[in-house]
N, C-alpha and C positions, 0 to 999 in steps of 0.2 A: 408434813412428811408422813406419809403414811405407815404403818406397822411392818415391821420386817414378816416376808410371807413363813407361816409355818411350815417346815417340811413333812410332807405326807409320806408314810411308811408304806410303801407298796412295792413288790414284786414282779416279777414278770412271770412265773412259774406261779404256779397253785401248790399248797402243799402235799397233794397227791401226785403232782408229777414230779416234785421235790423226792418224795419217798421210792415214787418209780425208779426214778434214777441213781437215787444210792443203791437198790436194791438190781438195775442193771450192773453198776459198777464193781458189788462186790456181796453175789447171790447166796454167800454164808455169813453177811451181818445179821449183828444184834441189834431187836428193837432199840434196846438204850444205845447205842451206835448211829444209828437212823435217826433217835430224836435230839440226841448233840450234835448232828453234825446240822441238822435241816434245823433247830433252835425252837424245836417243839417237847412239850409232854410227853413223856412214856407213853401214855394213855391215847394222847392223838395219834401218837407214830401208830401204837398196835391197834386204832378206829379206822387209819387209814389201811393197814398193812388187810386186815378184816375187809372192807371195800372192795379194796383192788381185787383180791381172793374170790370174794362172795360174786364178784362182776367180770372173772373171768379173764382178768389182767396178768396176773402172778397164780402160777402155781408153786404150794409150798409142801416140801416134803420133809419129814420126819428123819434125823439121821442122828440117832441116837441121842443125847439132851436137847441139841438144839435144829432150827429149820434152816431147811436149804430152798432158795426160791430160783425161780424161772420164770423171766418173763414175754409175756406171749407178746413178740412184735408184732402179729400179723392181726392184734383186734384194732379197730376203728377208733379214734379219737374221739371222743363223745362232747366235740363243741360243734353246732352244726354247719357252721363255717370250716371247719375243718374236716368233715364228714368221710371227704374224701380220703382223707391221709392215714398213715394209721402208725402206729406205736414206734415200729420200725425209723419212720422218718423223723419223728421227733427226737428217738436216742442219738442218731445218726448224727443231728444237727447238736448234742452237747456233748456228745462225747471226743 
């Protein structure tokens, strides 16, 4: 009888679209907010949250201690099979 098969840990989302989407859902959370609920590091949450920013995904603005973000539905998906689509359609489809 052969070995009972191991379960592989895999998602369907990446954790940049993970963070996308907490960050659609509620644009005055906190990194430590973002990395408990997505089951990441503080330090990944705020590498990705950086990313997304630096590439034009999320704008984040300043409101007194802490940031308020926006995110821009209207940039392109960046898998090239998806090339065509863009941010909009993806939120659309988990929210």
């Amino acid at each position: 009888m052969p070995p009972p098969a191991q379960k592989r840990n895999w998602t369907f989302l990446t954790n940049h679209a993970a963070v996308l989407v907490c960050i659609d859902r509620n644009p005055g959370i906190r990194i430590d907010d973002v990395a408990s609920q997505i089951g990441i590091s503080r330090r990944a949450a705020q590498m990705i949250v950086t990313d997304l920013a630096a590439d034009g995904y999320i704008e984040r603005t300043r409101v007194g201690r802490r940031n308020h973000y926006r995110v821009r539905e209207d940039m392109p998906l960046r898998r090239s099979a998806f090339e065509d689509s863009d941010v909009r359609t993806l939120l659309t489809l988990l929210r």
